[in-house]
Structure formats: structure tokens, C-alpha cells
N, C-alpha and C positions, 0 to 999 in steps of 0.2 A: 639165733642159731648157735649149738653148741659147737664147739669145733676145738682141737687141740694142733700147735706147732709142736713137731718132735724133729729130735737131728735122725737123719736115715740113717740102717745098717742093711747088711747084706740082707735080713726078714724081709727087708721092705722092698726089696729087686724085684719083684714082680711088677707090683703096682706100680711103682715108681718108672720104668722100663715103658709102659703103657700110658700114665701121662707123658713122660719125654719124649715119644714118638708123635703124641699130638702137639706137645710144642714143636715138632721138627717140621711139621706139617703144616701147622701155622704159619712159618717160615719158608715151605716152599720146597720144601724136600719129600722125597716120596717115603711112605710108609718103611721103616724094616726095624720091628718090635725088636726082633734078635740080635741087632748089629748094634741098637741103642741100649740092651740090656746088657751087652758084652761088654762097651763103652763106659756105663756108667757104675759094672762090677769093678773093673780094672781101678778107676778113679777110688774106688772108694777102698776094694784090697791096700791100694798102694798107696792110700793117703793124701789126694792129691789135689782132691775139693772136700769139699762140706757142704751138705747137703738138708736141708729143712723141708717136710713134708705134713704140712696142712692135711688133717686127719675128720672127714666130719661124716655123719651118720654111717658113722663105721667102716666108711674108707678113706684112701687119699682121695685127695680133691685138687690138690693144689703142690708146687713145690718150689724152691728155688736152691738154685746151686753155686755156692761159691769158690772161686781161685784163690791162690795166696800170691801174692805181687810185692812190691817194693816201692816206696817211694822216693822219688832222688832229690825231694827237695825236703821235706820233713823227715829224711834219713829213718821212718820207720816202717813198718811190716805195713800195708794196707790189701786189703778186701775188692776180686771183682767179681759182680753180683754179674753173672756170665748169664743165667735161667732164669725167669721168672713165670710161672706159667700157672692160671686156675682154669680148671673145668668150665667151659660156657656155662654151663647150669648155677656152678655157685659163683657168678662173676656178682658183682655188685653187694657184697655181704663183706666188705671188709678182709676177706681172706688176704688180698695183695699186700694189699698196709701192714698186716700183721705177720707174713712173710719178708717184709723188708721192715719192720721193726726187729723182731727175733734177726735178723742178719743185721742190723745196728749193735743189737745188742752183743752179737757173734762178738764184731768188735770191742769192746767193753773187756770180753774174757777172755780174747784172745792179746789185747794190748794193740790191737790194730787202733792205726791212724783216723782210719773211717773207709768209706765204700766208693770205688767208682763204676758207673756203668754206661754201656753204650746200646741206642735201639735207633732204629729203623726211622729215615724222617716220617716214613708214612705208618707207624705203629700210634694212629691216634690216641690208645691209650693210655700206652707208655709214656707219650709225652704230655700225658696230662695229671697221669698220676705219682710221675716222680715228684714235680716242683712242687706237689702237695703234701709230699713225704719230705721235704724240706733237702734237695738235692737244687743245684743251680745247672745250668745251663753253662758248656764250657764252648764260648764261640769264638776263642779263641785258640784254639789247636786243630789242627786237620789231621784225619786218621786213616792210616794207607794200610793196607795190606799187601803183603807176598806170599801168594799161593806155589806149594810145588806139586 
């Protein structure tokens, strides 16, 4: 399959709007194309993620979006891979791997430390396809949230 990683810009707000609402939905949220396109203009007007979109028979397919963080023990910038999301139809083509390779490499250009991410224990394939992208397993920290 031929397929291209490119970093998103505002052209890409459409598409991009319309995968992200099927990764919202994956996760359990209801549909609203408009509130996730207004979401992920704001991020990108104002510089706030990075964004890679997996481009194949001439459209998106695929994306993943990162935050910029800090790390408090290697005192450098690092990467959290917040998105990771492909089309049911192109799932098994490598598109993930090559979304979280091009966000390795993000690192690299950016002088980021490297990548952290968190998913779901029941995202069976998140948690089978990270350790294979050569990410470990942190079972040693618990992670809370406060909602307001």
C-alpha cells in the first residue's frame, strides 16, 4: 500500500475533524464532528500539539497527535503521544507503526527526550502494539485524574 505521513495544518481540518470524532467514539463519546473540529483548530492555531496524518489512496486514514510536556528527571522537553487512531479499513497495514515511528522521529527534531503514552487496559490493541514499537510498560506509577 502506498501511503504518506505528513505533519497537519489548518487544509487538513476537515479530514482530520472526521477521523478524530471516530477516535472519540471509539472511546465512548458521542459524535460532534463540529466541537472536535473547533478543538483540534484551536490546538493547532495556537501551537499546542503536533499533529501527523497518515494520507493513503488520497485521503487521511490515520493520525496521531502530540503534546509537549517536561520531564522532571531527565530535566528535558519530552512528547505525549495523546491520539493515536487508523480507519478500521486500513488497520493492519502498518499505518500505526509508522504514525508512532514519524512521532519518534518528531523527537529527534524536536530534541525531545522520547515519547510517553497512556491507553485503556481494555484497548487490546494498544497494548499489544506499543511493546512492539519498543515502548515498556510503566507498572510502577498510578495515574489519577481531577475532573472539573
Amino acid at each position: 500500500m502506498d501511503y504518506k505521513i505528513k505533519k497537519a495544518s489548518l487544509e487538513d481540518l476537515n479530514e482530520l475533524a472526521e477521523l478524530f470524532d471516530q477516535y472519540r467514539v471509539f472511546y465512548r463519546q458521542e459524535s460532534d464532528v463540529e466541537r472536535g473540529k473547533a478543538f483540534l483548530k484551536e490546538r493547532l492555531l495556537n501551537h499546542e500539539s503536533d499533529i501527523f496524518v497518515a494520507v493513503a489512496d488520497g485521503k487521511a486514514v490515520g493520525f496521531t497527535q502530540l503534546y509537549k510536556l517536561f520531564h522532571y528527571t531527565k530535566l528535558q522537553k519530552q512528547w505525549l503521544l495523546s491520539d493515536l487512531f487508523v480507519t478500521p479499513a486500513y488497520r493492519g497495514r502498518g499505518l500505526s507503526v509508522a504514525l508512532i515511528d514519524r512521532s519518534k522521529q518528531w523527537c529527534d527534531e524536536t530534541g525531545a527526550c522520547g515519547l510517553m503514552l497512556e491507553t485503556e487496559k481494555t484497548n487490546g490493541i494498544g497494548n499489544q502494539l506499543y511493546p512492539r514499537c519498543g515502548f515498556e510498560y510503566d507498572g510502577l506509577h498510578n495515574y489519577y485524574h481531577w475532573w472539573k
